[in-house]
N, CA and C of each residue as an Amber inpcrd file, in Angstrom:
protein
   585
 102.1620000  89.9890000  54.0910000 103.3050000  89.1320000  54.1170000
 102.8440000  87.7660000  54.6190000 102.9600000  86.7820000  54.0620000
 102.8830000  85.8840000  54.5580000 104.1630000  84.7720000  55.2460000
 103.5320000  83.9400000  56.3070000 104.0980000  83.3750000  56.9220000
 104.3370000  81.6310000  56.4610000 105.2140000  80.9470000  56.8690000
 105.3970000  79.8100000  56.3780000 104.0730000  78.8620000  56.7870000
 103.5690000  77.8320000  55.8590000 102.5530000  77.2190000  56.1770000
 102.7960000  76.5810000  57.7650000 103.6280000  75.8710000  58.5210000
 104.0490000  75.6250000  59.9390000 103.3600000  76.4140000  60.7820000
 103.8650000  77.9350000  60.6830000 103.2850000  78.9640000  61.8310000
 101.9420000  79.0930000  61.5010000 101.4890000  79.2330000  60.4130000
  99.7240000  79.8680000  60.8800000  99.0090000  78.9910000  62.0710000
  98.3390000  79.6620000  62.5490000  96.8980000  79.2920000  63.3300000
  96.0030000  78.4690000  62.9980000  95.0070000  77.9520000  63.7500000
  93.8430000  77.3340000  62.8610000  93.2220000  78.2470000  62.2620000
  92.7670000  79.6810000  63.2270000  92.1290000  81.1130000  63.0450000
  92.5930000  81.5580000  61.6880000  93.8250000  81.6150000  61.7120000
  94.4620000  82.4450000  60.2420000  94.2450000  81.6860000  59.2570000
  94.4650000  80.3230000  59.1870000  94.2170000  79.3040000  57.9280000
  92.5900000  79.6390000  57.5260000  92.3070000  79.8560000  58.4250000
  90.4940000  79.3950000  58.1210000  90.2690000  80.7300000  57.5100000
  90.6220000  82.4590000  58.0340000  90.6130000  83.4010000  57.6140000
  91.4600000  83.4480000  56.4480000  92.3740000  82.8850000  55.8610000
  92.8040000  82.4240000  54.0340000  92.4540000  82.2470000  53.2970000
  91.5920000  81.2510000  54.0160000  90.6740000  80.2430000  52.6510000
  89.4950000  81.1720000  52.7000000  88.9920000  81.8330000  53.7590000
  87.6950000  82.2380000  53.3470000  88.1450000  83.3900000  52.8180000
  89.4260000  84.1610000  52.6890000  89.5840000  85.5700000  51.8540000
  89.4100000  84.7970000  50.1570000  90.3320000  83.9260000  50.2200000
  90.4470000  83.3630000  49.3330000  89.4270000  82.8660000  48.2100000
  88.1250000  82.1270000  48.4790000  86.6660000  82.1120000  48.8720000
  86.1180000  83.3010000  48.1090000  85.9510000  84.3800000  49.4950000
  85.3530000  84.7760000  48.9900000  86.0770000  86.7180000  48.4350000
  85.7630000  87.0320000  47.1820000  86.7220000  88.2320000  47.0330000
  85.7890000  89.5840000  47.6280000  86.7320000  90.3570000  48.3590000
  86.5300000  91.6240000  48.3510000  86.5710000  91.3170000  50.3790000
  86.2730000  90.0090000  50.9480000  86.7880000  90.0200000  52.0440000
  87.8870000  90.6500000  52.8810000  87.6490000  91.7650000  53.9990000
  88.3690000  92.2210000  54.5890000  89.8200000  91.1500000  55.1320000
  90.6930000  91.8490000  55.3830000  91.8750000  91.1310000  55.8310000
  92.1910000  91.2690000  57.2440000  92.4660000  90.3110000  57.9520000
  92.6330000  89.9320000  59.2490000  93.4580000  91.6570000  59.8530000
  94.4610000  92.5260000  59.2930000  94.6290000  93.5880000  59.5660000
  93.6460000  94.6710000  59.4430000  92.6520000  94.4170000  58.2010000
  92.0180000  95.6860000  58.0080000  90.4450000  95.3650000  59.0980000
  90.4200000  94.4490000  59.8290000  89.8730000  94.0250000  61.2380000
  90.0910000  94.4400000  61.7730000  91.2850000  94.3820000  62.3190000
  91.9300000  94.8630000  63.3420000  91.7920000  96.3820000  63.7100000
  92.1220000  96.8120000  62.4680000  91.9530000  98.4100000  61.8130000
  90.6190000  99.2470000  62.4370000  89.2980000  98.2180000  61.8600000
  88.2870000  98.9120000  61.9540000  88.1900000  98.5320000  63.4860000
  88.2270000  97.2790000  64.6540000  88.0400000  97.4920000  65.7150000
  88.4460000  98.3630000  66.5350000  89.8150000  99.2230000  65.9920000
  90.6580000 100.1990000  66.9140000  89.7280000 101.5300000  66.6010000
  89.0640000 101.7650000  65.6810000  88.6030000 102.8060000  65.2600000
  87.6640000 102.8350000  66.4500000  86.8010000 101.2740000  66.8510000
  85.4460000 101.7230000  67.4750000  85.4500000 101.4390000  68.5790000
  86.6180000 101.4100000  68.9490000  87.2330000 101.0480000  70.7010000
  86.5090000 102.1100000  71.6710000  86.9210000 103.7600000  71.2740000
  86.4400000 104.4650000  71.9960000  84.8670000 104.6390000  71.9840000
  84.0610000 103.5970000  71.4520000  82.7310000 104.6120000  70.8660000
  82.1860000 102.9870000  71.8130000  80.6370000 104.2000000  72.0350000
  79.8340000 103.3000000  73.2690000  78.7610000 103.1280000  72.3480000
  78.4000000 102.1300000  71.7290000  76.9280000 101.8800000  70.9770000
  75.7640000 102.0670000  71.7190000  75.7360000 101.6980000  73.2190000
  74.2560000 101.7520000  73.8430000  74.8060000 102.2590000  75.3220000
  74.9120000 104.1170000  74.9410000  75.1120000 104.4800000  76.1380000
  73.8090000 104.4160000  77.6310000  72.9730000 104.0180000  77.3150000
  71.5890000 103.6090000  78.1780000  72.1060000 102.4850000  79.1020000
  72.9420000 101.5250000  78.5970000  73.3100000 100.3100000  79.2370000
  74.1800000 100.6100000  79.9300000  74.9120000 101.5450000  80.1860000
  76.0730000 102.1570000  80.9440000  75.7000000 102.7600000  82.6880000
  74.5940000 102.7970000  83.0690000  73.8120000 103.3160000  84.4410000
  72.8240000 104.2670000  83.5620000  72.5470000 105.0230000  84.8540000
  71.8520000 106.4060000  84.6540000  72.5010000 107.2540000  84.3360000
  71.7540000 108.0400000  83.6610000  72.2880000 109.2200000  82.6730000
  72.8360000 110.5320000  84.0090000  73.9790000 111.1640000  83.5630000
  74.0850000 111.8840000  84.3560000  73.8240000 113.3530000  84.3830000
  73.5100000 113.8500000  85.2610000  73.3740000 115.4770000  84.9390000
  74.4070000 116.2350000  84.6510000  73.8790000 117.4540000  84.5010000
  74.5070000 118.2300000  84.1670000  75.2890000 119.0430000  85.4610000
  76.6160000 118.6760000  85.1540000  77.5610000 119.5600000  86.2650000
  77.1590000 120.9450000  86.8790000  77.2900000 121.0750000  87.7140000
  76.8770000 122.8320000  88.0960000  78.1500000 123.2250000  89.0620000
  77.8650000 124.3950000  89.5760000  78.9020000 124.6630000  90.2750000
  78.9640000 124.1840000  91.4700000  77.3170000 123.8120000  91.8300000
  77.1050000 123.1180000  93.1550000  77.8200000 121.9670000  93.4260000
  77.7520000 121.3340000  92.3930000  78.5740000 119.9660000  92.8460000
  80.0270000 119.8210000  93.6210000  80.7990000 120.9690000  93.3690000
  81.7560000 121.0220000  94.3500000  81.8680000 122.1970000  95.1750000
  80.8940000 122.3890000  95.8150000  80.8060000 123.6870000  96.4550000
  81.3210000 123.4640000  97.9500000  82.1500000 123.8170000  98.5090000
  82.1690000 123.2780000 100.1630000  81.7070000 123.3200000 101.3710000
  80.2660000 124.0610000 100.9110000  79.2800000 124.6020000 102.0080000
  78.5090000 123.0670000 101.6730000  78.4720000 123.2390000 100.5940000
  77.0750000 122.1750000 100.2270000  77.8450000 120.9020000 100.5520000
  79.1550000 120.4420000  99.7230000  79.8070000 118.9690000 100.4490000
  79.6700000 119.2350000 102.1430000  79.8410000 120.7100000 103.2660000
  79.9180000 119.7280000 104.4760000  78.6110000 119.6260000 105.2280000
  77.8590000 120.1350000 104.2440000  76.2630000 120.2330000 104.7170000
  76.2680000 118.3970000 104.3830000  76.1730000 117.8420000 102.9840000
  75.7750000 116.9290000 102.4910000  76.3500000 115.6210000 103.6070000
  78.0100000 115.8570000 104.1490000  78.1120000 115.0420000 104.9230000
  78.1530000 114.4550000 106.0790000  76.5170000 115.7440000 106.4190000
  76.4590000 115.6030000 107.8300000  75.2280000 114.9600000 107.7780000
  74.7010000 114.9080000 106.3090000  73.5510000 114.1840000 106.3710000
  73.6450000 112.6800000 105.6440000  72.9330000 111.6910000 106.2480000
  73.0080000 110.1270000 105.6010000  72.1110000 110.1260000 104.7990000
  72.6740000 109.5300000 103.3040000  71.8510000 109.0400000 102.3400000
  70.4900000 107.5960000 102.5310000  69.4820000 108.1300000 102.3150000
  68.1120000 107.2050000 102.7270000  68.1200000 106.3170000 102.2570000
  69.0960000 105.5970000 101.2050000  68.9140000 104.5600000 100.0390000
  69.3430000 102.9850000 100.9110000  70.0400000 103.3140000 102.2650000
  70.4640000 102.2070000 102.9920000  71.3930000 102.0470000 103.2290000
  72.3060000 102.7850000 101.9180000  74.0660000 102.6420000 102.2910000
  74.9690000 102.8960000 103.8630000  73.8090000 103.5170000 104.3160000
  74.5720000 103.9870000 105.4830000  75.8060000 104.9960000 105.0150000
  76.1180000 105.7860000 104.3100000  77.0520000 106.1940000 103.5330000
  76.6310000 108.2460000 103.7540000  77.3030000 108.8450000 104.1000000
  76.6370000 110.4810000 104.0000000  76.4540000 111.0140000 102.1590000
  75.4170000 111.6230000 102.2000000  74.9900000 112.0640000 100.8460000
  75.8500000 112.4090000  99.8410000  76.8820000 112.9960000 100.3940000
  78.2520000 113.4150000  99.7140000  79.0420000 111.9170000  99.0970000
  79.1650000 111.1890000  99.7600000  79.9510000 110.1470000  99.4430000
  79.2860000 109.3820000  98.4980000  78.1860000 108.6690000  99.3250000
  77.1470000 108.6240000  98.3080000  76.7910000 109.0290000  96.8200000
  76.7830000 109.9730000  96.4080000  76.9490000 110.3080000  95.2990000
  77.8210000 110.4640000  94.1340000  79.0240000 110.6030000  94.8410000
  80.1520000 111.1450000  94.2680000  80.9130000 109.1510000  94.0620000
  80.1620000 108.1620000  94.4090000  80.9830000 107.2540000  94.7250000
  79.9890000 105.9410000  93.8690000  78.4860000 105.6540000  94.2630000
  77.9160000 104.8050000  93.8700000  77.0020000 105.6660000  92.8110000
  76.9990000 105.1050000  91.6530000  76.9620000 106.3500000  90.7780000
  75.3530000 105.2520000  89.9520000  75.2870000 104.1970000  90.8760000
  73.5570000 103.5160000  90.3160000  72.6000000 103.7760000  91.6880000
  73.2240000 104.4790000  92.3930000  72.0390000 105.5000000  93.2400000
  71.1550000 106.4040000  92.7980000  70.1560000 106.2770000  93.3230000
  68.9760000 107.2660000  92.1780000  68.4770000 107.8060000  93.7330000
  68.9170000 107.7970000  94.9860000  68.4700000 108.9360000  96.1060000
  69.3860000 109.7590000  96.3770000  70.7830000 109.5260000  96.3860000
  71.6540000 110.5570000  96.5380000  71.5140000 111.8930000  95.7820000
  71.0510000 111.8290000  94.4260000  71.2010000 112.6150000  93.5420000
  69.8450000 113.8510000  93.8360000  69.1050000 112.7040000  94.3580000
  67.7930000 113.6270000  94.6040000  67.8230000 114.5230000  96.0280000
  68.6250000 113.7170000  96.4670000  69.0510000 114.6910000  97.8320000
  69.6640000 116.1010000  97.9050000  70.7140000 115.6760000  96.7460000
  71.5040000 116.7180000  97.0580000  70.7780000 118.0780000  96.1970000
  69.7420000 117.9330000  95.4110000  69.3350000 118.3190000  94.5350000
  68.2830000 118.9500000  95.6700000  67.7880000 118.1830000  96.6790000
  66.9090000 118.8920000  97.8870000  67.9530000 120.0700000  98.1620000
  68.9680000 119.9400000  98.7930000  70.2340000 120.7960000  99.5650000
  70.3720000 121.9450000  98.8020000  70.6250000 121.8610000  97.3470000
  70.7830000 122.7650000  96.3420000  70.0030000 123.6380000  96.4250000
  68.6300000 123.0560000  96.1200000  66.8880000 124.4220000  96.3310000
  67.3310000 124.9200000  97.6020000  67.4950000 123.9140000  99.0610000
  67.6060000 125.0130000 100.1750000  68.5460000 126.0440000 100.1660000
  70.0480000 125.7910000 100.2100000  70.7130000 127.0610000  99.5800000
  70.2590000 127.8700000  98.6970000  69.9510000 127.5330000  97.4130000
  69.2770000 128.8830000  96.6040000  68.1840000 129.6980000  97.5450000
  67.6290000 128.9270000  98.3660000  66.6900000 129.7980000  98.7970000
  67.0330000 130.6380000 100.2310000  68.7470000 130.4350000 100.2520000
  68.9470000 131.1970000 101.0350000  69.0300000 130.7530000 102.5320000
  68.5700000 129.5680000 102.9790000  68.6590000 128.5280000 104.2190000
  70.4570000 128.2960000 104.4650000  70.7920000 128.3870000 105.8340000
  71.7540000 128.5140000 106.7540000  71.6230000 126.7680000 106.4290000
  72.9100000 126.1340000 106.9410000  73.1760000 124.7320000 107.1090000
  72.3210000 124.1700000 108.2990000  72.5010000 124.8040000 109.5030000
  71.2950000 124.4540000 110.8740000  70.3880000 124.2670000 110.0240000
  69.8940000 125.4850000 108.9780000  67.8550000 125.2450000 109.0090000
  68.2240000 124.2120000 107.5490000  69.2400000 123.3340000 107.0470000
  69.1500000 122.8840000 105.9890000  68.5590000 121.5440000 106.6320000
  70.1070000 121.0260000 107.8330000  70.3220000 120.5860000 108.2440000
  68.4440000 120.0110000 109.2610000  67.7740000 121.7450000 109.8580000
  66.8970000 120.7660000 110.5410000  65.4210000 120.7720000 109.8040000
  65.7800000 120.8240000 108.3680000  64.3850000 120.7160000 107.3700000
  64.8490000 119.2790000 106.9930000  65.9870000 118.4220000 107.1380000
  65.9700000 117.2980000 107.1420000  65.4940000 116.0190000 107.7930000
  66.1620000 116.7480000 109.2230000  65.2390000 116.1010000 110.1870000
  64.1760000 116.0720000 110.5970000  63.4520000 117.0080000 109.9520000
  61.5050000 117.0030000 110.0070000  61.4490000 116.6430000 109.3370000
  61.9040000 116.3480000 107.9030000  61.3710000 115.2820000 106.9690000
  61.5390000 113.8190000 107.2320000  62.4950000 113.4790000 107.5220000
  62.8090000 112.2060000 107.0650000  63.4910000 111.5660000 109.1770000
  63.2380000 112.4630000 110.3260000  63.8390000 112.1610000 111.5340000
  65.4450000 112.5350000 111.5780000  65.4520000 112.1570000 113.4910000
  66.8310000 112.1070000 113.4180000  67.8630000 111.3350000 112.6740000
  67.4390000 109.8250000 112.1900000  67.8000000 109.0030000 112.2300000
  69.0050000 109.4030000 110.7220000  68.5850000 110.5940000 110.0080000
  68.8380000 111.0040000 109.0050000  70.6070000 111.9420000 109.1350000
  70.6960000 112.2600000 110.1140000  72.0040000 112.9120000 110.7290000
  72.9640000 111.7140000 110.9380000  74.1720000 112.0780000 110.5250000
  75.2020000 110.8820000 110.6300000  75.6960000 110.5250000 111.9690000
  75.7940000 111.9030000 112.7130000  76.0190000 111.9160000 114.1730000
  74.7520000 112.4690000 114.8560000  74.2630000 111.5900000 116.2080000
  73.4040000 112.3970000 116.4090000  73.1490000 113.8510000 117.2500000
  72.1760000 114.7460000 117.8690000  72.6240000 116.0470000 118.4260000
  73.2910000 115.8460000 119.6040000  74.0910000 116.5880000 120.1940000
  74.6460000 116.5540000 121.5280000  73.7500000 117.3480000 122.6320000
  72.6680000 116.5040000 123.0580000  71.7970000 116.7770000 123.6240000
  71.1600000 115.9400000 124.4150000  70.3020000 116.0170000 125.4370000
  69.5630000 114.9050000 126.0870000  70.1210000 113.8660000 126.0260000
  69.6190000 112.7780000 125.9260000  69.5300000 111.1510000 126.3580000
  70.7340000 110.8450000 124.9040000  71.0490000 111.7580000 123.7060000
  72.2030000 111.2460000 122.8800000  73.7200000 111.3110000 123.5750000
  73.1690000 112.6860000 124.5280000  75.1650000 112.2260000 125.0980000
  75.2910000 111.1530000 125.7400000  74.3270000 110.3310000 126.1340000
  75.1970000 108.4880000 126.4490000  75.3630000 108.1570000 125.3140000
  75.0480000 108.2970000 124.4880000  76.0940000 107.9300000 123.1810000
  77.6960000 108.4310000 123.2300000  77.4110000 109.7220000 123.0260000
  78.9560000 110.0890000 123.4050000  79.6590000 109.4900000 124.4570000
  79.1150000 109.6140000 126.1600000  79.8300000 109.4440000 126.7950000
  80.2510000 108.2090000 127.7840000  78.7950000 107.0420000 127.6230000
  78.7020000 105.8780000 127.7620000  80.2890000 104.9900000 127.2490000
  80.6530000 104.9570000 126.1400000  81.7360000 104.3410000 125.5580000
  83.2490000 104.8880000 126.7230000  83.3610000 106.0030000 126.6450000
  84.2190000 106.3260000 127.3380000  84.8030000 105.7540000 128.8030000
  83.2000000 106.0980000 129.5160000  83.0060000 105.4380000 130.7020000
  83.2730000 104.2130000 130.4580000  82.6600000 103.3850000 130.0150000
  82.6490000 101.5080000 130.1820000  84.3160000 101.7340000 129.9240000
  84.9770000 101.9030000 129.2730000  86.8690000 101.5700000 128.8410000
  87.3660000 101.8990000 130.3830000  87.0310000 103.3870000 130.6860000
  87.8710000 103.9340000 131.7070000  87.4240000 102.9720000 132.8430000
  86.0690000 102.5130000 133.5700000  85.7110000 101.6660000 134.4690000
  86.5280000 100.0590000 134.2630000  86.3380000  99.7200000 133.2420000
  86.9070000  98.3060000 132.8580000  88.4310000  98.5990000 132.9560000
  88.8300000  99.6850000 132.3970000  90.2740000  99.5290000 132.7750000
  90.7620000  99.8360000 134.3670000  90.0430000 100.5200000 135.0730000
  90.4440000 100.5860000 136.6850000  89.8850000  99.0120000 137.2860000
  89.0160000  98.5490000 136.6070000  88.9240000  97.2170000 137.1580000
  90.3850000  96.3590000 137.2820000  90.2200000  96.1740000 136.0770000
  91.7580000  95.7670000 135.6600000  92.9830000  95.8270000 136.5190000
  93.0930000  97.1880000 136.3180000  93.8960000  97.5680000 136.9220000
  94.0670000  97.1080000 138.7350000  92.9990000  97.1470000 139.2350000
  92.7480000  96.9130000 140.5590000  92.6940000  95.2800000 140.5130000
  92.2410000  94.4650000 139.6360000  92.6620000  92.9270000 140.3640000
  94.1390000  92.6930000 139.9740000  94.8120000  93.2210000 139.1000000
  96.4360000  93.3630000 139.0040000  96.9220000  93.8270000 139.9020000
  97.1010000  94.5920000 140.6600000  97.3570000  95.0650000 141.8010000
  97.1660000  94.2850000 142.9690000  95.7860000  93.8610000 143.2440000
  96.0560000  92.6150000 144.2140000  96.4430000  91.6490000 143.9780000
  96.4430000  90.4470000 142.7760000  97.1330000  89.3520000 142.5880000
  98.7920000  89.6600000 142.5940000  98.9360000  90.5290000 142.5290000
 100.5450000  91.0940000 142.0490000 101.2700000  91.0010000 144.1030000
 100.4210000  91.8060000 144.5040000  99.7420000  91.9300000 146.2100000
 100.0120000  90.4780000 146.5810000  99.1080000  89.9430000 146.4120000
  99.2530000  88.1530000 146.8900000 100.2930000  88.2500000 146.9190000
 101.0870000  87.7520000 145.2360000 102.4770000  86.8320000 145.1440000
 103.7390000  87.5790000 145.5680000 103.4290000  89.1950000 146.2590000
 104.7020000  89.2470000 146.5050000 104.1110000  89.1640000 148.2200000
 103.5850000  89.0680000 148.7220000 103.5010000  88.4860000 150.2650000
 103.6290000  86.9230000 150.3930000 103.2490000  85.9150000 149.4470000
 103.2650000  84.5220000 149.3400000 104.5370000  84.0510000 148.6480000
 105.7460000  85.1890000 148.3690000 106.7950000  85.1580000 148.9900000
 107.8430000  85.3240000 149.8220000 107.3000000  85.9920000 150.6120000
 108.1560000  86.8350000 151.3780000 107.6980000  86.0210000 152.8490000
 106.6290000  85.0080000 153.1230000 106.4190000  84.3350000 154.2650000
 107.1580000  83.6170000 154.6230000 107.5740000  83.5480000 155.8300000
 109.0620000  82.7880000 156.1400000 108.6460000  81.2490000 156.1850000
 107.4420000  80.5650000 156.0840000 107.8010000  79.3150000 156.3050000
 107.9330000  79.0690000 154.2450000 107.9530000  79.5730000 153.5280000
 107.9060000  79.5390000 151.9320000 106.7280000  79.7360000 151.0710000
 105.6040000  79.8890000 151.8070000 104.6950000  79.7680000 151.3680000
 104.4150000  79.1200000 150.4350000 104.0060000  79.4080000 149.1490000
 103.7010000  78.6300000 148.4250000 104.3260000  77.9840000 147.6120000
 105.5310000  78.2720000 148.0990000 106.3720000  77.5850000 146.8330000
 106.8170000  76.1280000 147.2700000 106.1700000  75.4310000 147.5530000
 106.4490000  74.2230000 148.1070000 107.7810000  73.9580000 148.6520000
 108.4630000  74.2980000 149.3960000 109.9710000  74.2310000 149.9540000
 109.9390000  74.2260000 151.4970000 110.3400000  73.1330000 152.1000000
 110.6600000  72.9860000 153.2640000 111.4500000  73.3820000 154.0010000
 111.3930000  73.6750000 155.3960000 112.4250000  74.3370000 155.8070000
 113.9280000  73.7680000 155.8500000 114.2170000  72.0120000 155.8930000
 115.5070000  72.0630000 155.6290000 115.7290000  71.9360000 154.1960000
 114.9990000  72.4780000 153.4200000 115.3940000  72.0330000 151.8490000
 115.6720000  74.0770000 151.6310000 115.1040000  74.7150000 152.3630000
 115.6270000  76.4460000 152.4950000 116.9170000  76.5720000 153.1430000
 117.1240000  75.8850000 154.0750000 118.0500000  75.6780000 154.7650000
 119.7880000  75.3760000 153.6900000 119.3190000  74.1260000 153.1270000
 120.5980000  73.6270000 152.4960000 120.3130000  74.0660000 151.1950000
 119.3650000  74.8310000 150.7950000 119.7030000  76.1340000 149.4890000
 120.4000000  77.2730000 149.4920000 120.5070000  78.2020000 150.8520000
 121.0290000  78.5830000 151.5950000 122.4240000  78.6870000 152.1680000
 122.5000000  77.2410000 152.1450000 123.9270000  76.9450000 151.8710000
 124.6750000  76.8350000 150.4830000 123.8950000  76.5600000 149.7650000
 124.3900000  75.9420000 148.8090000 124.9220000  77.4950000 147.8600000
 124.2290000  78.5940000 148.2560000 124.2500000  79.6930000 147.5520000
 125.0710000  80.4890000 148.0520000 125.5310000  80.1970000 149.3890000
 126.6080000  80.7410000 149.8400000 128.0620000  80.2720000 149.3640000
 128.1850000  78.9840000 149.2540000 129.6620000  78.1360000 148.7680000
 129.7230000  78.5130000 147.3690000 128.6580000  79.4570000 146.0820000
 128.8060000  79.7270000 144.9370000 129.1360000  81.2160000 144.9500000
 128.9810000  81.6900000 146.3030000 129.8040000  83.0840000 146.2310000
 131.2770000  83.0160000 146.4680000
């Protein structure tokens, strides 16, 4: 169907003359046509990341996810292996990790001995939290302390400044509030004649 010469495009005029031109030229619909066809289709699935494996059952197993996220992925993310994987998907150590975790389960290894064939490989530094042991519980319990100390600090110079200003009012010559005794005097009065 065509449209009145007014409405076309520059695009559509130019696609006229060249149907026009030349014969057997596709039509601006039967374009359209063939691009919808190849919408879903990936010409160079290589350019898309790394290829992915093949699903297993491991991949969502929940021994192996809370094994995986007790351990940190080596690639830098700072991220546990689980997340890691399941999340940045142009990681090429996560995959190999978990693929470590996998052999140890098949072979029958408890999460502890998964858990401490990690840390002989690669250190503590490899555990997301570290053990609750030796010189790591000031990790744990250092934080605690410094809040609870800083807050009794706190707490204790509030208490005396609070201390001060209610004795540095209550001193009979006025203390600090700059007020003289006949200016207390005829306030005194003055607060009595408003009752």
């Amino acid at each position: 169907m065509l449209r009145l010469q007014a409405d076309l495009t520059r695009r559509e005029a130019l696609a006229f003359a060249l149907a026009a031109l030349l014969p057997g030229t596709l039509s601006a619909q039967d374009e359209q046509a063939q691009d919808d066809s190849d919408a879903n289709r990936l010409f160079r699935p290589d350019l898309a990341g790394r290829p992915r494996a093949r699903i297993t059952d491991y991949e969502n197993d929940p021994f192996i996810i809370g094994v995986e996220e007790k351990i940190r992925c080596t690639c830098g993310c700072n991220l546990d292996v689980y997340t890691c994987r399941t999340t940045d998907f142009t990681c090429g150590t996560s995959p190999a990790l978990h693929r470590e975790v996998v052999g140890m389960v098949e072979q029958g290894m408890t999460a502890q001995e998964i858990l401490d064939a990690f840390v002989a490989q690669h250190g503590e530094a490899v555990l997301m939290a570290p053990k609750k042991e030796g010189f790591n519980l000031a990790g744990y319990f250092l934080p605690a302390a410094a809040i609870a100390l800083v807050g009794a600090i706190l707490v204790w110079v509030l208490t005396r400044r609070s201390g001060q200003l209610v004795e540095a009012a209550a001193e009979p010559d006025g203390g600090g509030a700059g007020v003289s005794a006949d200016e207390a005097a005829r306030l005194e009065a003055e607060m009595r004649n408003l009752e």
